[in-house]
C-alpha positions in Angstrom: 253.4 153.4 66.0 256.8 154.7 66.0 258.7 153.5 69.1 260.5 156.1 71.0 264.2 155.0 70.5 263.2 155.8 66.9 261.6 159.2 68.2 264.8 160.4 69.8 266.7 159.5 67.0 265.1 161.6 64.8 264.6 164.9 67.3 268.5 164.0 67.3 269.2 164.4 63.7 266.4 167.3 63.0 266.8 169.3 65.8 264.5 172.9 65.0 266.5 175.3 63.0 266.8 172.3 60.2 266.9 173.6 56.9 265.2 171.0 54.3 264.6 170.7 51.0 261.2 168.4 50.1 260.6 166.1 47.1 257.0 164.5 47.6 254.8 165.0 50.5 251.9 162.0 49.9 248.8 163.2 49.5 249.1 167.0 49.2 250.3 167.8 45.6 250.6 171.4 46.4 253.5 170.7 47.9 255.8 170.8 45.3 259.2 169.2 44.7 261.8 171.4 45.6 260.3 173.6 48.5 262.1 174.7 51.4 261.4 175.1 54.7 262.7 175.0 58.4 261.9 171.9 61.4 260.7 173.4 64.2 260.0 170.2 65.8 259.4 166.2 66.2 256.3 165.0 68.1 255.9 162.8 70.3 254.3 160.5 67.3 257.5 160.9 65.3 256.1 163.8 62.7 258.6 166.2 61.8 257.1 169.5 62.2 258.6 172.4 59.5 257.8 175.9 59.0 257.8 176.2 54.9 258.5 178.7 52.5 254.9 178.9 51.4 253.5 179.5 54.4 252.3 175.9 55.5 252.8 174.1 58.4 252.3 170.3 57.2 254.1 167.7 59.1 256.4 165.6 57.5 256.0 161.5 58.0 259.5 160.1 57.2 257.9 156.9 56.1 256.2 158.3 53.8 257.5 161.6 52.8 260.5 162.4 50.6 263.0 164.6 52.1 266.5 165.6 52.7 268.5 168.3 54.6 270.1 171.2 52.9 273.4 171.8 53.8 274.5 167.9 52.6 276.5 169.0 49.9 279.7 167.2 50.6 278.3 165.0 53.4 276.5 161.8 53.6 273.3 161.4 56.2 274.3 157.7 57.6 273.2 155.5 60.6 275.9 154.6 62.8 276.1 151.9 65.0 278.3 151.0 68.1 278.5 148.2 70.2 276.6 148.6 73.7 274.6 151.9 72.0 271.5 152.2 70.1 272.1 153.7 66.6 272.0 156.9 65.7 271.9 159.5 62.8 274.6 161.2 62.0 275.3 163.6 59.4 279.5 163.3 58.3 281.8 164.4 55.3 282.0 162.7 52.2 285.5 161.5 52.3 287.6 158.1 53.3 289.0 160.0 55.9 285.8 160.3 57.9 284.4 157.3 57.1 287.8 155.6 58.2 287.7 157.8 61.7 284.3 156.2 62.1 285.4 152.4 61.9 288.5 153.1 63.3 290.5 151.5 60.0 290.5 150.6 56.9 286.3 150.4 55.3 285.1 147.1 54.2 281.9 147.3 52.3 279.5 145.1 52.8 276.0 144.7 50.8 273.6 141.8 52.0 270.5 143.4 51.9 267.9 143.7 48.8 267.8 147.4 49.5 270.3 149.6 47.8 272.0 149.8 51.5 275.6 149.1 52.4 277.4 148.1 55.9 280.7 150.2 55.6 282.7 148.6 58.6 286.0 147.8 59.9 288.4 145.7 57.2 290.2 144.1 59.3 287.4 143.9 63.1 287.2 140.6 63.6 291.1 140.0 63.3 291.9 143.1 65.0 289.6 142.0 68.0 287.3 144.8 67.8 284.3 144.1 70.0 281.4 141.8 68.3 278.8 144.6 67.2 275.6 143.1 65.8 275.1 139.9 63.9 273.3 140.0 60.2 270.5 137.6 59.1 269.0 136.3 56.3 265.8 138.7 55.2 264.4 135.7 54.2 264.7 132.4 56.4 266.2 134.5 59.5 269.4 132.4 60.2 272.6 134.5 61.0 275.1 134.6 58.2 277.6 137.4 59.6 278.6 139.4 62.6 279.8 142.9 62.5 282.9 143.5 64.5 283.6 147.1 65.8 281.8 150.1 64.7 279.9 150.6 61.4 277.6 152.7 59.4 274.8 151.7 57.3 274.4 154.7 53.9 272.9 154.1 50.5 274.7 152.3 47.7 272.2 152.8 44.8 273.7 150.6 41.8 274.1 153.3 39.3 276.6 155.1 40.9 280.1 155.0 41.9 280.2 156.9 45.4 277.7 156.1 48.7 274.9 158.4 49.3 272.9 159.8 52.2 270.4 157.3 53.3 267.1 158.4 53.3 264.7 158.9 56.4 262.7 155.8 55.7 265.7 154.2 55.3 267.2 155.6 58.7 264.2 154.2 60.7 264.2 150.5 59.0 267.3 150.1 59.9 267.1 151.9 62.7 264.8 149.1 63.8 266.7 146.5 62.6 269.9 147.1 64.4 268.5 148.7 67.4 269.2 146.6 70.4 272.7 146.0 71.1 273.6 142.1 70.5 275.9 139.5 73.3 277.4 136.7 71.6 277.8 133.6 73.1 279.7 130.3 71.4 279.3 126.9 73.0 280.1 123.9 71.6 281.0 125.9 68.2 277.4 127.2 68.4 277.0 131.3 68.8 274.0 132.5 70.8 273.0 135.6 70.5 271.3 137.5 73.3 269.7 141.2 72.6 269.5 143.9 75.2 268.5 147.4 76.3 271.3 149.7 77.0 272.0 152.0 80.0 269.9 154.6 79.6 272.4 158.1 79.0 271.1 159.9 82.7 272.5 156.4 84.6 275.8 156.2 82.6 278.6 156.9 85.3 
């Protein structure tokens, strides 16, 4: 079951009046690649509810379904993340210059996942003394092998191509997941704990 920090991500990012585009909707062939349609709506079990050009009003599961927004030409879907916040989906322009307003600097890329999924972050965070954002940790054994310092974004780096692309709504929600409670670092005796925790909710923020 979807949680519903996941949930509010997604009303977030398809808010009704969405136009998208579908590829594959599993298990009904009739809807065919290419078919357009409008959201009018994400339940409260995380199904994206669309209005389509066909007349149908099949939900879309975005762990399932192959999707993407139509008005990305020239912009990247990407999952931000910020220290103290749960991520987010955003929706930004495809150049250095808005990447770099994101990070606040100069992009590193960073690749330490078996997906075709890249951490574009801060060059310089940790020497600049950004804030510690979230560590990263082995997929397999679990230890920590890197903390990200400062803000960052997670988009898709498939290996045959040159340029990042919009990561997909599967994609969104596993990482979603993965980064979605903010991280405290502590080092003692040149050992870092590392202690996960909810954020202040938006309506208690002062």
């Amino acid at each position: 079951m979807m949680e519903r920090e996941d949930i509010e991500m997604m009303r977030e990012r398809y808010a009704p009046g969405t136009e998208i585009v579908l590829h594959e909707m599993s298990g009904e062939p009739q809807m065919k690649d290419g078919l357009k349609g409008t959201v009018t709506g994400v339940d409260d079990a995380g199904q994206i509810h669309v209005r389509w050009e066909n007349g149908s009003s099949l939900a879309l599961n975005a762990e399932e379904d192959r999707f993407e927004v139509t008005d990305s030409r020239g912009k990247l879907e990407v999952l931000i993340v910020e220290p103290g916040k749960y991520p987010r989906a955003a929706v930004i322009d495809d150049t250095l210059e808005a990447m770099q307003s994101i990070v606040e600097g100069y992009i590193d890329q960073y690749s330490p996942f078996e997906d075709e999924v890249s951490i574009v972050c801060n060059d310089e965070g940790k020497m600049a003394g950004l804030p510690l954002n979230r560590a990263v940790y082995d997929e397999v054994t679990g230890d920590m092998i890197d903390i990200i310092a400062g803000n960052f974004f997670l988009v898709a780096s498939p290996a045959d191509s040159e340029s990042f692309k919009s990561l997909s709504p599967e994609m969104q929600l596993k990482y979603g997941k993965m980064f979605r409670y903010p991280e405290r670092f502590t080092e003692r005796y040149g050992i870092i704990s590392v202690e996960k925790y909810k954020p202040v909710p938006k309506d208690m923020e002062r």
